[in-house]
Structure formats: structure tokens, C-alpha cells
Phi, psi and omega in degrees: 000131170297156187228001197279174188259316198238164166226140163237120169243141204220142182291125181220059192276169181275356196271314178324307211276332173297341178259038159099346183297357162268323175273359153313288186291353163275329149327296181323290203324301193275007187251008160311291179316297186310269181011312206093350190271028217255314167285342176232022175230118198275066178303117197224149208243110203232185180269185178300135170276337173080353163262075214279344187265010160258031191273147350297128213260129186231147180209123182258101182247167350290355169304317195069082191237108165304097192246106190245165181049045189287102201252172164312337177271347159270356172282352159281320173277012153281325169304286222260346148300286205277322192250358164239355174221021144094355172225120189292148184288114167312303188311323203258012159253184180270168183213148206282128181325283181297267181326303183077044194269145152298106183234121177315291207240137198277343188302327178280006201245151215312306176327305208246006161298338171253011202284188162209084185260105185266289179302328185238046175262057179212332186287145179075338189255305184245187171334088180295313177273035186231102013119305161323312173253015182275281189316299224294312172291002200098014175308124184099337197284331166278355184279313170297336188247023176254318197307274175301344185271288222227145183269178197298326193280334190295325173282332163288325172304320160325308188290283202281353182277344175287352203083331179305124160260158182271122190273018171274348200156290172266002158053026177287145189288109154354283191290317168307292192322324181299314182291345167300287198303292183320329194245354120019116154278143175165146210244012189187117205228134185232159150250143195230128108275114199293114209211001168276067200305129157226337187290129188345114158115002210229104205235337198289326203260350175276322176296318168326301190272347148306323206239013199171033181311296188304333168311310188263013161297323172288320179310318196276336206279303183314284157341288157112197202250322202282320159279350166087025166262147205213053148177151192214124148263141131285111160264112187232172208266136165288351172267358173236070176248040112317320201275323182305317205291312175309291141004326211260302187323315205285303179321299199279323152297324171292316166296350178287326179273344206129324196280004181190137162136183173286139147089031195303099203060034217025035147303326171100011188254116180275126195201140174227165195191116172264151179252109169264105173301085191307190204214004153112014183265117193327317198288350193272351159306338144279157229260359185266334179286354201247317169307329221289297161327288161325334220231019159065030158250160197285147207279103214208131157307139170241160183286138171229149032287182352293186181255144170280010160262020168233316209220049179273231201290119191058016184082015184279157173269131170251148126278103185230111161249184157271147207326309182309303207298317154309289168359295176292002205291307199279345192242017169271316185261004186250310193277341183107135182309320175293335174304307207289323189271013173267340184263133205116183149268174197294332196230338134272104177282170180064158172264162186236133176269121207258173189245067051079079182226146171122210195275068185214161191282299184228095175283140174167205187235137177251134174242119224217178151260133186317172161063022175267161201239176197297349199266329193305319202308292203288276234254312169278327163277324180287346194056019164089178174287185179255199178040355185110338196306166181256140174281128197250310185196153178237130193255134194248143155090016175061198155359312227243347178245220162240218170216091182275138228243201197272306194304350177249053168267354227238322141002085172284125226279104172211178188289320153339272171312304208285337182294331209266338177281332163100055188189164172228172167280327147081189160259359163102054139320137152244074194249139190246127160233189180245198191281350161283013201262164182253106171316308176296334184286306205273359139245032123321295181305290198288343180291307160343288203304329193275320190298304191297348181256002182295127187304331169103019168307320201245122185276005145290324188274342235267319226244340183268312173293334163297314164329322186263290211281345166276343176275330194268313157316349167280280208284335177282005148259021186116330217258356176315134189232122185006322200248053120281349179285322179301327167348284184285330176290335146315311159287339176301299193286290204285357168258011185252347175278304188256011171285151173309309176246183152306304125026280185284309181299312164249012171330320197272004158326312184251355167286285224306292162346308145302326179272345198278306189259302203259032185300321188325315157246039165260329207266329226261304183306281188331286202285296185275354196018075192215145153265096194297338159270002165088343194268339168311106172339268170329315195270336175267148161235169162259156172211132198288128109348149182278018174290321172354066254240339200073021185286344175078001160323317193270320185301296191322321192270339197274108185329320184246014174070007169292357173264158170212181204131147172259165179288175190041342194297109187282140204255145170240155192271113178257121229255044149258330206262317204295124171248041163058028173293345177095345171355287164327299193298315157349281197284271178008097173278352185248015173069349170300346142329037210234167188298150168137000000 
């Protein structure tokens, strides 16, 4: 039985661990030991709190006193304020941006006020590796009450009366998908969680499975029983081995109890559940190139039908969602389909979680409700742009999505709207930019990305997508020409009709998108050769401003020797000479530089 007085849970999530929170908590330990407090202060080791850019995150229970951005060098005065006389370290909470107020408990501060954490109310509060402390929150009761309670179609009829769509992306209805596979002939059945995250920026399902690993073994164990499967792969990225290690602990802890394995609550229902490492390829996030791969062959999409709930894993009928989409499973059977479909909008239920990257104040992960809008998202939970700067767009759906502009911040976030809006919902990638950024640059970058990760089956995407990127490559180097755009909306149009997968299919997503809202600065790039953000090398320059004190910083720094100028003098830039390294703008203490 625990006997402590206080519990320090301190985040050990990969973004905590990467800013110092193991050596926080090894500080803690040994500043314990010294104390004498070791029986009577409990250090637990927790999953992402998502409020990653106040990391490393420390929480002091039972008060629950929110403690952010903590290193090893503040912990004697934490021990000894807080956990031996009791009084908290001011300096060390967070504090609201605008107000600039000290706020204790993290349920008050603005991040985590519109949040709704459903899928991740468990990340941050306990243990990942403790099984214990999974069950202490209800862990496992919906895997008991499906066993015993309900026959396999009542938990699938469960599923489609929720509503719950697949948070992978393509936003297909759960329960039908479940009821395909369930109703399969077949004599041998597998569940696939899809755990292969590759879009830029995109974070949610490696916190999951750091922070709440038993969840989605009940979710897919739930599955199934529901589809008549007795084996399960996690296929997850090899590049997340926090998420593994938890993962391979959470497995084995499960078989130890029962809880995975033969005769599962004597019900008589049998399920195992294996981890297959992906090896980092974008393309294996479709679910046939993702079968391909389990099955050790190179991971490539195939044409369907068949469906992999007729024809999957080994010729078998499979079920493959994704980590969120497991997620939601367990608490759909323990609160009931009618809780779950109260949350949301009519034709998106539930909340979704986003991953909050890019030109933003608080990056980190947000759990939300459908239909909450794009502006709440950015600017109240996210805390706006940084520097004072204006928010120009935000690209929603990674690679696959789009890129949407200021007048749709007002957007209500759902599968619906953002399609209809020329963006998807994805797997909830966010990346926010601002008025430096180049519309034409940022769909260069995902187009680069979708070309280099195309397996190259198919000679639209293999040959099409190279074809556009060599076009977008032209005009941010100057070189652009009168008929491209029409070009790239052409080539656009014919691979997203005839690429093979998804993949090939909505590559051309985020050029349209950008041509949909910003053409201006594709005619701008084209016509003016010119980057109205300044940011295109090639296309920009620097110029001193009358800011200018004549201090000679910016000569002294230019590598070629393009400034000239007197002391006090304001200096000029010669911009045949200049090759745009930014120097200048470095050294310059009055700001007088600028791009553009």
C-alpha cells in the first residue's frame, strides 16, 4: 500500500525527455534521499501532459500544482518550498502571456481550458508502465464488459450508434468497417493498428502510446472479440522507441494478468497482439502497403477492391484503424454510444486530437471537440502567433492536406467543412504559419516530401509528382513561366484522378490549395519575380532601412563585402554583390535590415 503524503509526477513524454525531465527526476530522487523525504514523497514518471512547449512539466499532488519549464537546478528549491515547508515555487509556474498572472493548477491555464481530453485523459496522470495504475482508472472494464455483457454484433452496433470515424485520416465510419470484417468469411482473422505517424509535424499517436499504451491494447482486444480475430499487429515507426519500449512493457503486463492471451476473463475469447516496426516510409501509412510489410515484403500499395476486410493481412480479412481511433473504443463501451455521439457535430462525433506546430506560441498537443473552430484552436489554446507577428495560414491534414488562409479561421473543424474547404482533417497534423512565410515555399516543401516518399508503382505519382515540383522549383527560383500555374492545375487535376493510393492521390493537395487562396503569389513569384514574404532566396534581397545608426556591424559581418557606408552614416546594400546570407540582418542591433 502507498503511504506517501505528496506524489511528483513528472513528465517523461519524448518532448520532456528531450528538454532535461530524466535528469530532473534523478535530481529529484537523490535531493529526496538527502531530505530524508524518499518514504515520503512518491516520484512517478508520467506520459505527455501536451503542453509540450512548457516542458519539462512537473505536477505536486495532492495539491496539484502545475510546474513548467523545471531543469535539475531548481530542484532543492523545490524540495525544500514546496514539498518540505509547503510553500509554492512562484517562479516556477506558468504565466499567462497577456495577464501575465501566476497560475497554480494546470485545469486553469487558457491551453487547457477549451480542451476536452478524452482519448488523452489518462496521458500525464499515470504511470505508462504500470498496468496498476491503468486498472485503478478503469482500465480493462470495458474489455469485461464487452466479454461478458455483450455478443460481438452488440459491440459492433455500439461503434456505429457512436458515430466514431477513423482519426487516421479518411474519416471512414468505425462500425461499418468493423461489421465488414466481422461479416468476412473467413476462418482466420487479424486487427492491424496503424501506428505508422510519418506527417510532418504529427505527433499524436507516438503520446498516445507513450503515455496510455493499455488503452489501445483494450481497444484493439475490443475489436477482436467484435470481428471474431484471436491476433493483432501495432505496426509503429522505428523511429519511436519510447512508444515501443512502452508498448512491448504494457503487452507483457497484459499477459501476465490475463488480460491478453487464452480464455480472456473465461470467456473463451482468445487475442495476442504482436509489435511489427516499420522502417520509416511514408507510403506504409496505407493500409495495403502497411499488410505488404507485415508480411515482409516491400511496402507498395495495391489497387482495391478487394478491401482488406475481405482480402488483408495474408489474404485474410483485417481491420485496420489507427492509434486515436483505438483509443476512442473503451470509453464508447464503458459511457455508452449515446455519451459519445453527444460530443461533436451531427456528422462528426467526438473529439480529435491535434498535434499544434509551426509559428505558434504553444506548441504542443490539443484534444478538442469536433465542430470547435480553427481560430479557438490557434489562438486560444495555441496562444496566437509569436513575436507579435500576423497569422497568414495554417496547413490542416499534413502532405495530404491543405492549406488554409485567415478568412477561414472561423472554420468549424470537422471532416465535412475542411473537405469542402479543399483540406482534410488528416491525422491532426497542425502547422501554423505566419506573414513571413511563402505560400509557394510551403507547397514545394510537402510536395518535395509526398515525391521523395512515393514508392514509385505508379507513373502518375512516380512521374507526375516530380513533373510539379520541378514546376514549383522554377518559379521560387525566378524562373517561372506565364503557363504555369495552369500547368501545375492540370497535372494536379490528372494525378489526383489516376495516382493508384492516397498518397499519389492527394499529393497535389497542397499546391491546389495554395493556388485556391494565395494565387497571388504564385503571379507574384511568376509575373514580378518578386516573394511578397520575402522568403525565396533567389527572388529577395536586404535593404538598410532609416533605422540605421551607421554602426558598421552589418559591413564588418558581410562575407563579400556588399556593404558600404561611414561611421554614423546610414549603409547600403549592393544587391549585385549581396548572396543573401542574412548576416547582416544577425548583427544589425537597431533592426534596420530587412528582407523583401
Amino acid at each position: 500500500m502507498d503511504h506517501s503524503r505528496a506524489h511528483v509526477l513528472i513528465c517523461a513524454g519524448t518532448g520532456c525527455v528531450s528538454s532535461g525531465s530524466k535528469k530532473v527526476e534523478a535530481a529529484l530522487s537523490a535531493e529526496l534521499v538527502k531530505r530524508g523525504l524518499e518514504k515520503e514523497i512518491k516520484v512517478i514518471e508520467t506520459g505527455c501532459h501536451g503542453f509540450c512547449e512548457m516542458g519539462p512539466v512537473v505536477i505536486v499532488y495532492p495539491e496539484g500544482v502545475f510546474y513548467c519549464r523545471v531543469q535539475d537546478t531548481d530542484v532543492p528549491e523545490l524540495v525544500d518550498s514546496h514539498l518540505y515547508k509547503g510553500r509554492i515555487v512562484e517562479r516556477l509556474l506558468y504565466k499567462e502571456p497577456v495577464s501575465h498572472e501566476k497560475i497554480p493548477n494546470y485545469n486553469d491555464i487558457t491551453f487547457y481550458k477549451k480542451q476536452m481530453r478524452k482519448v488523452l485523459a489518462n496521458c500525464g496522470h499515470i504511470n505508462p508502465e504500470s498496468i496498476e495504475d491503468y486498472i485503478a482508472v478503469g482500465g480493462y472494464e470495458a474489455l469485461g464488459k464487452a466479454l461478458s455483457e455483450m455478443t460481438s454484433e452488440q459491440v459492433v452496433m455500439e461503434l456505429k450508434k457512436s458515430g466514431l470515424r477513423g482519426r487516421g485520416g479518411g474519416g471512414f465510419p468505425t462500425g461499418s468497417k468493423w461489421e465488414f470484417t466481422r461479416n468476412a468469411q473467413g476462418d482466420k482473422k487479424y486487427v492491424v493498428c496503424n501506428a505508422d505517424e510519418g506527417d510532418p509535424g504529427a505527433f499524436m499517436d507516438r503520446s498516445v502510446l507513450e503515455g496510455d499504451p493499455h488503452r489501445i491494447i483494450e481497444g484493439m482486444a475490443i475489436c477482436g472479440y467484435a470481428i471474431g480475430a484471436d491476433e493483432g499487429y501495432v505496426y509503429v515507426r522505428a523511429e519511436y522507441p519510447l512508444a515501443i519500449k512502452r508498448l512491448r512493457i504494457a503487452i507483457k503486463q497484459a499477459e501476465e494478468l490475463g488480460l491478453l492471451g487464452d480464455n480472456i476473463f473465461g470467456s473463451g475469447f482468445n487475442f495476442r497482439l504482436k509489435i511489427k516496426e516499420g522502417a520509416g516510409a511514408f507510403v506504409c501509412g496505407e493500409e495495403t502497403a502497411l499488410l505488404a510489410s507485415i508480411e515482409g515484403k516491400r511496402g507498395m500499395p495495391r489497387p482495391r477492391p478487394p478491401f482488406p476486410a475481405i482480402s488483408g493481412l495474408w489474404g485474410k480479412p483485417t481491420n485496420i484503424n489507427n492509434v486515436e481511433t483505438f483509443g476512442n473504443v473503451p470509453q464508447i463501451i464503458t459511457q455508452g454510444a449515446e455519451w459519445y455521439a453527444a460530443i461533436g457535430t451531427e456528422r462528426s462525433k467526438g473529439t480529435k486530437v491535434f498535434a499544434l506546430t509551426g509559428r505558434i506560441n504553444n506548441t504542443g498537443l490539443a484534444e478538442v471537440p469536433m465542430g470547435i473552430s480553427m481560430r479557438e484552436i490557434i489562438f486560444d489554446i495555441g496562444g496566437g502567433i509569436p513575436e507579435g507577428k500576423k497569422f497568414k495560414a495554417v496547413q490542416i491534414g499534413g502532405p495530404s492536406g491543405g492549406c488554409l488562409p485567415e478568412e477561414l479561421l472561423d472554420l468549424p473543424v470537422d471532416y465535412d467543412s475542411l473537405i469542402q474547404a479543399g483540406a482534410m482533417m488528416g491525422s491532426g497534423g497542425l502547422v501554423v504559419m505566419d506573414e513571413t512565410t511563402c505560400m509557394v515555399d510551403v507547397a514545394k516543401f510537402f510536395l518535395n516530401f509526398t515525391q521523395s516518399e512515393s514508392c514509385g508503382k505508379c507513373t502518375p505519382c512516380r512521374e507526375g509528382t516530380k513533373r510539379m515540383l520541378e514546376v514549383l522549383t522554377r518559379i521560387t527560383d525566378g524562373d517561372g513561366r506565364h503557363d504555369d500555374i495552369a500547368l501545375l492545375e492540370a497535372m494536379a487535376k490528372n494525378i489526383k484522378t489516376t495516382a493508384l493510393c492516397g498518397l499519389g492521390q492527394t499529393a497535389p493537395n497542397p499546391v491546389l490549395s495554395t493556388l485556391r487562396y494565395f494565387r497571388h503569389e504564385y503571379e507574384a513569384h511568376i509575373h514580378d519575380k518578386r516573394c511578397p514574404a520575402g522568403a525565396c532566396t533567389k527572388l529577395s534581397g536586404f535593404s538598410v532601412t532609416e533605422l540605421c545608426k551607421g554602426c558598421s556591424l552589418c559591413k564588418k559581418a558581410c562575407p563579400v563585402q556588399a556593404i558600404t557606408g561611414e561611421i554614423k552614416g546610414r549603409h547600403i546594400i549592393d544587391p549585385a554583390k549581396c548572396i543573401k546570407c542574412g548576416a547582416c540582418v544577425t548583427k544589425c542591433p537597431f533592426k534596420a535590415i530587412i528582407k523583401g
